[in-house]
C-alpha positions as CSV (number, residue, x, y, z in Angstrom):
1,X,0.0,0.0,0.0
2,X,2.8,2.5,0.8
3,X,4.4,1.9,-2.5
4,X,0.9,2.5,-4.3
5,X,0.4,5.8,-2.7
6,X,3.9,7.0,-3.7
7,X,4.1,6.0,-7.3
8,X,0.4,7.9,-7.7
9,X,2.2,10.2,-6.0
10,X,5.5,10.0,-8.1
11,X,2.4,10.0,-11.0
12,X,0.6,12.8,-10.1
13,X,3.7,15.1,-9.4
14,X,5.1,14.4,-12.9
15,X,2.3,15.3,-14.8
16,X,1.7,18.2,-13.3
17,X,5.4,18.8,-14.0
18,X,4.9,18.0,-17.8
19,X,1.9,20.3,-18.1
20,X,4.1,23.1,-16.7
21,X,6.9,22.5,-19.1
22,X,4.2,22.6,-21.8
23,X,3.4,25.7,-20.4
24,X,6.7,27.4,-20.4
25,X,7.1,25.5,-24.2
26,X,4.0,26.8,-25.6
27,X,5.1,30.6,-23.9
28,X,8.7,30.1,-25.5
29,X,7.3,29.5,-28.4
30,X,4.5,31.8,-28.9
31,X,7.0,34.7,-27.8
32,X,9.4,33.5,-30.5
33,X,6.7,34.0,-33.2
34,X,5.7,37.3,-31.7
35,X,9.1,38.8,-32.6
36,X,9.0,37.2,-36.5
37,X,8.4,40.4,-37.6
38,X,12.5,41.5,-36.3
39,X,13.8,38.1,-38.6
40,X,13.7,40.4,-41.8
41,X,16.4,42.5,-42.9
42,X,17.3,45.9,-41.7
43,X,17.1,47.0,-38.4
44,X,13.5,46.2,-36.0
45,X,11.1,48.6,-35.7
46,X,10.4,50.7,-32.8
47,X,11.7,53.5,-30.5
48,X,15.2,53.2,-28.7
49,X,16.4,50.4,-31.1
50,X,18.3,52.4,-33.3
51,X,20.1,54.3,-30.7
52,X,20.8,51.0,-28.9
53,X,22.1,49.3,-32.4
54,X,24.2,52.9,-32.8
55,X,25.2,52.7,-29.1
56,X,26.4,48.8,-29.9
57,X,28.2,49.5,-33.2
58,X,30.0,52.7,-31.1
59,X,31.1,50.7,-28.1
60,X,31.8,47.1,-29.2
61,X,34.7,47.9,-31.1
62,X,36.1,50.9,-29.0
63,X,35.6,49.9,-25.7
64,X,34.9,46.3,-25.5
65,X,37.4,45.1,-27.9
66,X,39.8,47.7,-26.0
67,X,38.9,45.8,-22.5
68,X,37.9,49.4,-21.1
69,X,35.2,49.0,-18.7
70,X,34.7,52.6,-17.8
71,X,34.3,55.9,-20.5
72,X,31.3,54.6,-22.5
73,X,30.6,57.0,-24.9
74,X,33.0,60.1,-24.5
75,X,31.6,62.9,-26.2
76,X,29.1,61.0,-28.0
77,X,25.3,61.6,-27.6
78,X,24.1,64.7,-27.0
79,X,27.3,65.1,-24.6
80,X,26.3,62.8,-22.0
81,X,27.0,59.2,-21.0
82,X,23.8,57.6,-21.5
83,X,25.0,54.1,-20.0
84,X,25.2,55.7,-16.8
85,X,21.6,55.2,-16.5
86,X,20.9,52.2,-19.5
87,X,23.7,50.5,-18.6
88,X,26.0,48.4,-20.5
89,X,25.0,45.1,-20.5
90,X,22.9,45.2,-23.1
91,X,25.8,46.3,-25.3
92,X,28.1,43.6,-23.7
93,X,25.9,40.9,-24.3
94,X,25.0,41.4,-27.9
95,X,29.2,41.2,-28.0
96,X,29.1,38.1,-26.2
97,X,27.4,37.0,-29.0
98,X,29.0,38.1,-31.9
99,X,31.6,36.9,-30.1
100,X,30.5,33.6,-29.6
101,X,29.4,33.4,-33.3
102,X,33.4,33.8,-33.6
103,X,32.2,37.1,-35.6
104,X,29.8,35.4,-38.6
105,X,27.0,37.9,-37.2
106,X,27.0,41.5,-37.7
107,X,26.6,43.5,-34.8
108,X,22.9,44.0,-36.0
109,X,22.3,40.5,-37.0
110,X,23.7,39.7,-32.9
111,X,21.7,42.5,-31.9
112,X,18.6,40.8,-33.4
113,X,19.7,37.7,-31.6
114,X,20.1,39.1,-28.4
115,X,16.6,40.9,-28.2
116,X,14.8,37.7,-29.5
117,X,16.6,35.3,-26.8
118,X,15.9,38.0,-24.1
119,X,12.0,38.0,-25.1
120,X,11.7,34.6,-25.3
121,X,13.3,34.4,-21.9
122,X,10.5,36.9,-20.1
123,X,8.1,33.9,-19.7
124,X,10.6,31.7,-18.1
125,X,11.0,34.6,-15.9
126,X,7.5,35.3,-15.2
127,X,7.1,31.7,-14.7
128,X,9.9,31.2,-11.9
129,X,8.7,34.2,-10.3
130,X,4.9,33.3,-10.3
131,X,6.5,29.6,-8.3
132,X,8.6,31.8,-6.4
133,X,5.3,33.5,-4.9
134,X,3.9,30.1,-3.6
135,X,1.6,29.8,-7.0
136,X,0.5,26.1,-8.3
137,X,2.4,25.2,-11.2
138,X,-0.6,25.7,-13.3
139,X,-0.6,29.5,-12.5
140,X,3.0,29.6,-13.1
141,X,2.2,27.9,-16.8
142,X,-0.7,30.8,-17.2
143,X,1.3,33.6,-16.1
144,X,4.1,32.6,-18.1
145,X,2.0,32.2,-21.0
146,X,0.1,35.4,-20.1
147,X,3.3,37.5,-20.0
């Protein structure tokens, strides 16, 4: 009897556990499809992304190439050093993977990359953090989906 109750246990627990992952899959994917539209050629659509593919093509081969972790932008934008309040992660990831692509992508082609791996990751975020709250794993599949 004690080994009935825990493989219905062991059963029950594990396809909870597969719904969730097809949860987080069907989130992954449907995030992936959302940013089709960025696939084509030319730089994406929208606000801040040109300044951020301008920032990148600026401070990958000047300052991370150069190993200088301080001085981003000198003189550049309006005067300013805009990563003082953006950051630079952004920029030193999409070099982490041109880098990684030993330098087959562009800086806009990593760019690209970069964006898309970071929007597909937001439901896996949302996800951990909806588990992390004390939420079924159900409601961490919907709020990843949802997000």
């Amino acid at each position: 009897m004690l080994l009935g109750k825990n493989t219905s246990e062991l059963t029950r627990l594990s396809a909870s556990r597969v719904a969730e992952l097809l949860g987080f899959g069907f989130a992954v994917v449907l995030a992936i499809w959302l940013t089709w539209g960025i696939w084509s050629v030319g730089p994406p659509v929208g606000d801040d992304t040109v300044a951020h593919i301008i920032r990148a093509e600026y401070a990958i081969p000047r300052f991370v190439f150069n190993g200088r972790l301080d001085g981003w932008q000198p003189s550049f934008a309006l005067g300013y050093q805009q990563h003082l309040f953006i950051g630079p992660m952004f920029t030193w990831t999409v070099a982490l993977v041109q880098g990684l692509s030993l330098g087959t992508l562009s800086i806009l082609e990593a760019f690209k990359v970069t964006v898309v791996f970071f929007f597909a990751a937001l439901p896996l975020a949302a996800g951990y953090l909806a588990r992390s709250f004390g939420l079924t794993r159900t409601a961490s599949s919907v709020a990843a989906v949802l997000s």
